[in-house]
C-alpha positions in Angstrom: -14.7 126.7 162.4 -12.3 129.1 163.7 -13.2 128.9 167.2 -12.3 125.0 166.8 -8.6 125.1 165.0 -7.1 125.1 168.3 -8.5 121.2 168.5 -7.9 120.4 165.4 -4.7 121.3 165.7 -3.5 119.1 168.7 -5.7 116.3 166.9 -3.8 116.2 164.3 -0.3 116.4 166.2 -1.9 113.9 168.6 -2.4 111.6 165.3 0.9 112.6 164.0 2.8 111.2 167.2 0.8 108.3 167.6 2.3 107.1 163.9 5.9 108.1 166.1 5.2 105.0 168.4 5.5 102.5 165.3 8.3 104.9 163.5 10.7 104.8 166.5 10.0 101.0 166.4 11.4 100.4 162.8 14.2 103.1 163.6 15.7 101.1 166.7 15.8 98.1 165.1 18.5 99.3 163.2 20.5 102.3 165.1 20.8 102.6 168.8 18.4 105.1 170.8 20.7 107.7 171.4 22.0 107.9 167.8 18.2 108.0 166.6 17.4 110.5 169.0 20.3 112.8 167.9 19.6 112.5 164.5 15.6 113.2 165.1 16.5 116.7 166.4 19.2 117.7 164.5 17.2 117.1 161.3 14.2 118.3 162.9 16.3 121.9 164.0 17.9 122.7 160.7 14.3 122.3 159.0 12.5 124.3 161.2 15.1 127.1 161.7 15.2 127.4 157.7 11.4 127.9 157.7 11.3 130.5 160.8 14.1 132.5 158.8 12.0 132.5 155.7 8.5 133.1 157.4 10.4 135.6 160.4 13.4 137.0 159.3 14.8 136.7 162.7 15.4 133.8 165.2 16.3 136.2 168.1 14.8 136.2 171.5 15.4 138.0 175.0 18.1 136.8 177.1 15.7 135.8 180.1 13.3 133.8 177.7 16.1 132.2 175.8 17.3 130.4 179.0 13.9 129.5 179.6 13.3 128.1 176.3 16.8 126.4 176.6 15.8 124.4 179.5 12.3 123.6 178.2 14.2 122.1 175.4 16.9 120.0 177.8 14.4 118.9 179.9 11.0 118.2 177.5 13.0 117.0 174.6 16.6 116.0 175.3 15.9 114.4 178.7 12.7 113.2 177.7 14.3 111.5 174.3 16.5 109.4 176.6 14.4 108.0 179.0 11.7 107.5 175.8 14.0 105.5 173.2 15.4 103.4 176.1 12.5 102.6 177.3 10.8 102.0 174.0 13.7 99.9 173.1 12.6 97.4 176.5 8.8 97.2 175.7 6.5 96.6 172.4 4.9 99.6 170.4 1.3 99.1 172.0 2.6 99.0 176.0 5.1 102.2 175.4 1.8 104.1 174.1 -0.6 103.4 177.3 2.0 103.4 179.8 2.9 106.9 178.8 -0.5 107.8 178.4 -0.9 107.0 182.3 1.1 110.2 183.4 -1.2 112.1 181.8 -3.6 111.9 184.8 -0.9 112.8 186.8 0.3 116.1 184.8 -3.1 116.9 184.6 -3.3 117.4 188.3 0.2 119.0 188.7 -0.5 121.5 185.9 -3.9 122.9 187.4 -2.0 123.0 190.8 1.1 125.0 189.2 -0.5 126.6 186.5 -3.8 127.8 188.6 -6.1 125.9 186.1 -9.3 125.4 186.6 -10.0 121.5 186.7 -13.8 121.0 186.4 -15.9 118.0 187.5 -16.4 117.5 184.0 -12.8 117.3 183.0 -12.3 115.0 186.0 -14.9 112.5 185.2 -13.2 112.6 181.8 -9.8 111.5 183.2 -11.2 109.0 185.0 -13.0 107.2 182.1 -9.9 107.6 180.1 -8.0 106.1 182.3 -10.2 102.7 183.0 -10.3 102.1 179.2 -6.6 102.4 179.2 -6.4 99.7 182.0 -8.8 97.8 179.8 -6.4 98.0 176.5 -3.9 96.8 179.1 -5.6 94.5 180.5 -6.8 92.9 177.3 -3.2 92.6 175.8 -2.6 90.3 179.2 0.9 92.5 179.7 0.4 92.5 183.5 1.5 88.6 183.2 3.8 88.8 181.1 5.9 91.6 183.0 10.1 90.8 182.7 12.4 92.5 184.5 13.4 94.5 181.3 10.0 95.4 180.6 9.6 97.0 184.0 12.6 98.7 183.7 10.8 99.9 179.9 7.9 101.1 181.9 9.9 103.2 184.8 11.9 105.1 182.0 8.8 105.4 179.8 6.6 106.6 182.8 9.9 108.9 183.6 10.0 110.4 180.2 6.0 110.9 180.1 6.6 113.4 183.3 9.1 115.5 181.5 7.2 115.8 178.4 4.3 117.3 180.6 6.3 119.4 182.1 7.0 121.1 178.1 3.9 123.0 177.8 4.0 124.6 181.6 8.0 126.3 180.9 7.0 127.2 177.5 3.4 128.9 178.5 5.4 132.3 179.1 7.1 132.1 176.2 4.6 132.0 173.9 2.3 135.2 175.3 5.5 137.0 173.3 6.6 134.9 170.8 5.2 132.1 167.9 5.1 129.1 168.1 7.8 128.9 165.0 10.3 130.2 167.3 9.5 128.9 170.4 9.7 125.5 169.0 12.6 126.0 166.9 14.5 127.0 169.9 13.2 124.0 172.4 14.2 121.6 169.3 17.7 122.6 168.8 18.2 122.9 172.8 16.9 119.1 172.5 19.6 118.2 169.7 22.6 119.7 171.4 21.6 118.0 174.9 21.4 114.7 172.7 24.6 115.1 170.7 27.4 113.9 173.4 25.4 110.8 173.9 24.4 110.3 170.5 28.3 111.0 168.5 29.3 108.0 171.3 27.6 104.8 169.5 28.5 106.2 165.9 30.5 103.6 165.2 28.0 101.0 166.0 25.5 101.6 162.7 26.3 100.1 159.7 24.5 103.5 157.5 25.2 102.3 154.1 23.3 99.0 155.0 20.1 101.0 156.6 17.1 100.0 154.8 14.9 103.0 152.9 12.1 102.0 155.0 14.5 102.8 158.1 16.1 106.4 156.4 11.7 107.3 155.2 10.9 106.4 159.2 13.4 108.7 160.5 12.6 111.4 158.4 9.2 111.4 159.5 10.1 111.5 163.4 12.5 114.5 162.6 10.1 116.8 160.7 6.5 114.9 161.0 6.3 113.9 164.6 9.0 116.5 165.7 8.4 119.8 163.5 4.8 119.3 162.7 3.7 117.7 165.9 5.1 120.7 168.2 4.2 123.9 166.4 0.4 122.2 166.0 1.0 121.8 170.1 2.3 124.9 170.6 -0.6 126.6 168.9 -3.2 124.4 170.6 -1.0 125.9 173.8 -1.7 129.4 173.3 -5.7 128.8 172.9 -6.8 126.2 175.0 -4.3 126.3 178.0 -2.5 123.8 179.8 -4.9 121.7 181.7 -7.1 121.1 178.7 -3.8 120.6 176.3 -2.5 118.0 179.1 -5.9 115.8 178.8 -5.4 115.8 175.4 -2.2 114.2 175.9 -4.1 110.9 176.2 -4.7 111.1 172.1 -1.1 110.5 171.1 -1.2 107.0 173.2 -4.7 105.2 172.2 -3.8 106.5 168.4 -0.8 104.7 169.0 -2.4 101.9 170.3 -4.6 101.7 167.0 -1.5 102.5 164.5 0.4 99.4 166.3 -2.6 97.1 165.5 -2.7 98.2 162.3 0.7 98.9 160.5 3.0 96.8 162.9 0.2 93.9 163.2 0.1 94.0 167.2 -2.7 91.9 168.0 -5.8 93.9 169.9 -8.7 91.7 171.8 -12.0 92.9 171.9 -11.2 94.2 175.3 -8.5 96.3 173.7 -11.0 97.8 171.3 -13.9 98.8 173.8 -11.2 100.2 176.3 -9.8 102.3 173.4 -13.2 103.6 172.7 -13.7 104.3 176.3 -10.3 106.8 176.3 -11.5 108.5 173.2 -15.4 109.1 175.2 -13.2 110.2 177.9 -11.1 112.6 176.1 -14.3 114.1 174.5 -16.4 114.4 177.4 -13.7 116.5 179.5 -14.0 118.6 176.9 -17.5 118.9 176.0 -17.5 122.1 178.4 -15.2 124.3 176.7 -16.0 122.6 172.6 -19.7 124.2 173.6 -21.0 121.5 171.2 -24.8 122.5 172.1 -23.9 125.7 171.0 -22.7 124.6 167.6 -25.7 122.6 166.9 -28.1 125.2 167.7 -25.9 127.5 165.4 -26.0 125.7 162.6 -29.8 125.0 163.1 -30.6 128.9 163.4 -27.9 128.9 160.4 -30.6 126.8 158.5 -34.2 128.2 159.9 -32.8 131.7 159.2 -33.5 132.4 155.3 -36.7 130.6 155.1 -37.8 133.3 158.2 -36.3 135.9 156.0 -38.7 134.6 153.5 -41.3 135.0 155.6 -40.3 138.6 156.7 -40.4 139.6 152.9 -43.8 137.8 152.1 -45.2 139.8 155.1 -43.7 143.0 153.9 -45.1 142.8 150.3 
């Protein structure tokens, strides 16, 4: 089981911000994208830096990986957060999760060219299947009809914000041969908030906050510490085991769970189509990584696990 907690892991962040797609939904209904974002991070950093000076002690780090975390932070979470909530403000819950999704083929490629990661023919053919059963969910939801001019615009910033998110796990890779994940995120977080804050203290004025809903105050709660906290130190950790290339495939999780969560919690209808291409992504996923999970392995483990005390038994008849 250990040798499997690094998947685990970015499953359940993958699960965790595929839930984000319908939260941020309910959130911009009610407080414009930049406030929301703000507000994510800043919650998100205060939380996470009282937990790193209880489980730490410390929140230092060295001057050179401070700036490096820093602009991890500016460019993966606070550039990233404006082209996302603008974009998911211009196109439905369903098309902001596969539209992102489709830069994961692309960061896949730029982060074995940069990062010197092996890119099998395995993990390849994986992509590739991924991909086709996203263009199925697409195609199945008929959005290439029904394409506006704000919707395209929705896409562009979407597909912009998808790039700088992949770019996250290549500046912090460093980082984390010295540091935890705890502290690594806690600093990318708050770099995030404070990149956010000008933008976000601007539209202040235009949120009515003692008319928000509960539902509204419960959603951005869970953005700020579920889908920002928990989501990126369960990244983070995946990070450090199963590198970037691999980490990056698994990037396509977070979109086809949102996908699912849409059709079922904000009643986004999903055709048949829909269904088999999500299936598709999720084979896809698994069989670029059916290499490295060593699943054959497992099996026979568990099967020696099995045959091993009734051989035992055996031994012990013989010997008496």
């Amino acid at each position: 089981m250990k040798a499997y907690k690094a998947e685990l892991a970015v499953f359940g962040a993958s699960l965790l911000w595929g839930l984000n797609y319908c939260t941020v939904k309910i959130v911009l209904n009610y407080v414009p994208p930049m406030i929301a974002g703000t507000l994510r991070f800043l919650l998100a950093g205060l939380f996470i830096l009282f937990i790193l000076k209880r489980v730490e002690g410390t929140i230092k780090l060295s001057r050179t990986l401070l700036l490096r975390v820093l602009l991890a932070g500016i460019v993966g979470f606070g550039l990233q957060q404006v082209f996302f909530l603008y974009g998911s403000a211009l196109v439905d819950a369903t098309m902001g999760a596969l539209i992102t999704a489709f830069t994961t083929a692309v960061m896949t490629i730029v982060a074995s060219l940069l990062m010197r990661e092996k890119l099998t023919g395995i993990m390849l053919g994986g992509i590739l299947i991924a991909c086709a059963g996203m263009v199925m969910v697409v195609l199945g939801k008929g959005a290439m009809v029904a394409l506006t001019a704000g919707s395209g615009l929705g896409i562009l910033l979407l597909f912009i914000a998808g790039i700088l998110n992949g770019l996250l796990p290549m500046l912090n890779k460093r980082t984390l041969e010295r540091y935890s994940a705890l502290r690594v995120t806690t600093w990318t977080i708050f770099a995030g908030a404070f990149s956010l804050f000008p933008l976000g203290a601007a539209d202040v004025q235009n949120v009515h906050w003692t008319g928000l809903p509960w539902g509204v105050w419960g959603s951005l709660f869970f953005t700020a510490v579920g889908a920002t906290v928990l989501t990126n130190l369960l990244w983070n950790y995946g990070l450090t085991k199963v590198g970037v290339v691999r980490l990056t495939i698994y990037s396509y999780l977070p979109s086809i769970f949102g996908v699912l969560l849409a059709a079922l919690l904000l009643r986004e209808t999903l055709s048949s189509l829909q269904w088999l291409g999500a299936v598709l992504t999720l084979g896809g996923v698994l069989l670029s990584q059916l290499k490295h999970l060593d699943l054959k392995k497992l099996l026979l483990k568990k099967i020696w696990e099995r045959k091993e005390p009734v051989r035992q038994r055996a031994v012990n008849d013989v010997a008496i």
